[in-house]
C-alpha positions, -999 to 999 in steps of 0.1 A, spaced: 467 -744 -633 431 -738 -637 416 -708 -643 384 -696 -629 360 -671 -644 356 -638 -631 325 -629 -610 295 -620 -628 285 -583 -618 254 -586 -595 220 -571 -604 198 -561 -573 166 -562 -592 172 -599 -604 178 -607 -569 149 -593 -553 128 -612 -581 142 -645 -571 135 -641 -541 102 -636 -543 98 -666 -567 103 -688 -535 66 -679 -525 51 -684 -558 37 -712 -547 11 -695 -518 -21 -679 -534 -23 -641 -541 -41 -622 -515 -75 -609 -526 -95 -583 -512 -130 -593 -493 -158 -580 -504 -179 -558 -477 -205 -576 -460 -238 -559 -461 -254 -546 -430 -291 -547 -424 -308 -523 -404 -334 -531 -382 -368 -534 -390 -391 -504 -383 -414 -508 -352 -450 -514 -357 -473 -483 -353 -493 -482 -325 -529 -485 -334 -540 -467 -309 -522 -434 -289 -506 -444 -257 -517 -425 -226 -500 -396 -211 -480 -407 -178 -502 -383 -160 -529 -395 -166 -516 -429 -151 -506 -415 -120 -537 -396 -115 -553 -431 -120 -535 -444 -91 -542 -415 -68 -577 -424 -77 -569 -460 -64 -549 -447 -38 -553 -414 -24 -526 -397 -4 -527 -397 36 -546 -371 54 -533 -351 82 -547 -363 117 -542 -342 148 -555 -375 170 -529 -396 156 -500 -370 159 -511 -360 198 -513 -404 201 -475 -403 184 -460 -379 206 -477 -395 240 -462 -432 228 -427 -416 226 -433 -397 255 -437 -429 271 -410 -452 258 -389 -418 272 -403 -425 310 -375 -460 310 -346 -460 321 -322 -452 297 -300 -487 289 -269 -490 306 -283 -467 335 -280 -477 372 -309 -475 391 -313 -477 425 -329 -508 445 -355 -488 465 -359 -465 437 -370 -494 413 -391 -507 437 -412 -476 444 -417 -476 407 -433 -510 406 -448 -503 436 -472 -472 438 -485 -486 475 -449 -484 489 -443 -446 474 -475 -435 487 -467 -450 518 -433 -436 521 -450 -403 511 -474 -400 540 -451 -412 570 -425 -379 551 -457 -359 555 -463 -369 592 -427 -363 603 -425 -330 591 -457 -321 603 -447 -333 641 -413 -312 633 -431 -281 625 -459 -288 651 -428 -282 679 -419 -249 702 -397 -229 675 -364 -213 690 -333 -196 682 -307 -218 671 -278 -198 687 -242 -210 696 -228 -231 723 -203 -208 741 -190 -230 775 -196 -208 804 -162 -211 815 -149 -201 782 -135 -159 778 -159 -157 752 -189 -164 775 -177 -142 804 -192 -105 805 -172 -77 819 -207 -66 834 -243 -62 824 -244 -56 786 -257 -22 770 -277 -15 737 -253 -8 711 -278 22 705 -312 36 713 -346 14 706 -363 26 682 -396 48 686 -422 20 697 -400 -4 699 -394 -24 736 -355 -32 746 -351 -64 764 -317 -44 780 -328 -24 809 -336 -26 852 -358 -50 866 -392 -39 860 -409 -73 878 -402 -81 915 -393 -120 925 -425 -120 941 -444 -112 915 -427 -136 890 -433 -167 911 -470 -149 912 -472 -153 875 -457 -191 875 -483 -201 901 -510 -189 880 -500 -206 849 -494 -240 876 -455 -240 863 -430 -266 878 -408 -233 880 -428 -220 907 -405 -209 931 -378 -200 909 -386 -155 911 -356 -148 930 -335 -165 902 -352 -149 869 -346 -114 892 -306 -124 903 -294 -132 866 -313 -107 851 -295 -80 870 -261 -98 862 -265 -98 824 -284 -66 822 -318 -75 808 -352 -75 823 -365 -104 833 -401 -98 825 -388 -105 789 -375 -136 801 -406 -150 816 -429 -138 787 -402 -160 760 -409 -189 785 -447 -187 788 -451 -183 750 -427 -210 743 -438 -235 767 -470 -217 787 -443 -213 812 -437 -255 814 -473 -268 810 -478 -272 780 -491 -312 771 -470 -309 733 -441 -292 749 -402 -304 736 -388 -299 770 -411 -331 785 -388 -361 796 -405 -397 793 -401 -401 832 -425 -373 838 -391 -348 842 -383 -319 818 -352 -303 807 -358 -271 821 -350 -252 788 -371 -223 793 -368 -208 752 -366 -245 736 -332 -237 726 -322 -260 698 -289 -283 709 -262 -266 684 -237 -281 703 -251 -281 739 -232 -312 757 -265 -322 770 -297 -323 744 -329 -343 745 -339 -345 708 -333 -314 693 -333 -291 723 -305 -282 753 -311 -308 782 -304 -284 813 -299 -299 850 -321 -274 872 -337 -241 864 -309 -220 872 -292 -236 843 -326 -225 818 -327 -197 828 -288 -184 827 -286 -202 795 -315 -182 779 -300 -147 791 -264 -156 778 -280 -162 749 -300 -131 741 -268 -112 759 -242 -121 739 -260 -135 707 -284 -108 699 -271 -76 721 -230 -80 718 -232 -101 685 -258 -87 661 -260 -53 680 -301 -60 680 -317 -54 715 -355 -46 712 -382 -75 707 -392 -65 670 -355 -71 662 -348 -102 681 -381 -129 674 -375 -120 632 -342 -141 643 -353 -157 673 -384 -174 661 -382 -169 622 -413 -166 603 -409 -195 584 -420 -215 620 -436 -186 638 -462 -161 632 -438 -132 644 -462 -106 647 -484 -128 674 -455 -136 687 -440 -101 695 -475 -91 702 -481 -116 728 -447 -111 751 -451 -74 743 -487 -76 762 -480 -99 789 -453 -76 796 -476 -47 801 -499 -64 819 -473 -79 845 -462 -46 850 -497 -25 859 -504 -55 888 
């Protein structure tokens, strides 16, 4: 039987030496040596000083100097932008006739002076109370009787509510004179005055002022055919169910004439409590169209007159 030898006892050291006698063969590391840096070399000396940088930009304000303030050219400014402000903003819808007065100064003018001539033949007419419709038949039209001043007329002041002061006779009188298609008509103005309770001398001086009592050539109430429509106030339409133009189209006298005292009855006297002619023609014939003071003076002295013949 063979015997072996025992183990030898290990030595660490010994071993760690071996093993690093497997790399004998690669070459010992040596340390580098530092590579020198150079600095750069120092900049050449100006031979001469360099310029401050102000006095470089003062040369070029020399070259160049700054812009002046010029009133012309602001005002010009503002009128150009003023200008481009006049169009019509993008996007905006403008209207045909409207863009074509614009490019057309002839064609606004135009439509200019036929606006001036039809307000001018508007304002040139009889000027009347408006009032409102109220059908004879209806209860708001009837009166119990002939109507009374809601109070006393005022000191100087002349009440259209009162007696007859004027006779039939003498109203057809004053018609004649003035050569009035009404001629004939006294007995009528003196009848319905006594029914509503107002004179009728008030009546007749509203018609000759309004009208000259039917004659006048510029007169509302005249009918191509040479006929009128016997409104003796030029009482605007407001409902009437018979107008020509803008006034009441009555179909006799008697019609006119009622109409008008209806009116001033239960309008002025019932409605606004008013009853004397200062307080009535302010409403009546407003002085935006009238002269009220000629007017009230006017029906005021043909009154008087009337009366003393």
């Amino acid at each position: 039987m063979l015997q072996r030898d025992p183990p030898a006892r290990r030595q660490p050291a010994e071993d760690v030496r071996r093993t690093w006698d497997v790399y004998d063969d690669l070459p010992e590391p040596q340390r580098r040596a530092p590579v020198p840096v150079r600095r750069p070399a120092q900049p050449r000396q100006a031979t001469a000083p360099l310029r401050p940088l102000r006095d470089v930009y003062d040369d070029e304000e020399d070259d160049h100097p700054r812009p002046r303030f010029s009133p012309i050219a602001e005002t010009r400014a503002a009128l150009e932008y003023a200008e481009s402000l006049r169009g019509a903003p993008r996007g905006a819808v403008e209207l045909p006739l409207y863009g074509e007065m614009r490019r057309n100064p002839l064609l606004m003018i135009g439509v200019a002076a036929i606006s001036a001539i039809v307000i001018v033949m508007l304002m040139a007419q009889p000027r009347t109370s408006v009032g409102v419709f109220r059908d004879p038949a209806s209860p708001a039209a009837e009166l119990s009787g002939p109507v009374e001043a809601a109070a006393p007329a005022p000191n100087g002041e002349h009440s259209l509510v009162g007696p007859q002061t004027l006779t039939a006779r003498q109203i057809d009188a004053v018609l004649a004179d003035y050569g009035s298609p009404a001629t004939g008509t006294g007995a009528d103005w003196v009848r319905l005055g006594e029914q509503y309770g107002l004179d009728s001398a008030y009546a007749l001086a509203f018609f000759v002022v309004e009208s000259t009592a039917g004659t006048a050539p510029g007169w509302a109430g005249w009918k191509t055919d040479g006929s009128s429509t016997h409104n003796i106030g030029n009482i605007i339409c407001a409902g009437y169910p018979t107008c020509h133009g803008r006034f009441r189209d009555y179909g006799s006298w008697q019609e006119g004439i009622e109409d008008w005292y209806q009116l001033i009855a239960v309008e002025y006297v019932e409605g606004r409590g008013i009853s004397t002619v200062e307080q009535i023609i302010p409403i009546y014939a407003p002085a935006f169209e009238n002269d009220v003071p000629a007017y009230v003076g006017n029906v005021e002295n043909m009154v008087g007159e009337w009366r003393q013949k």
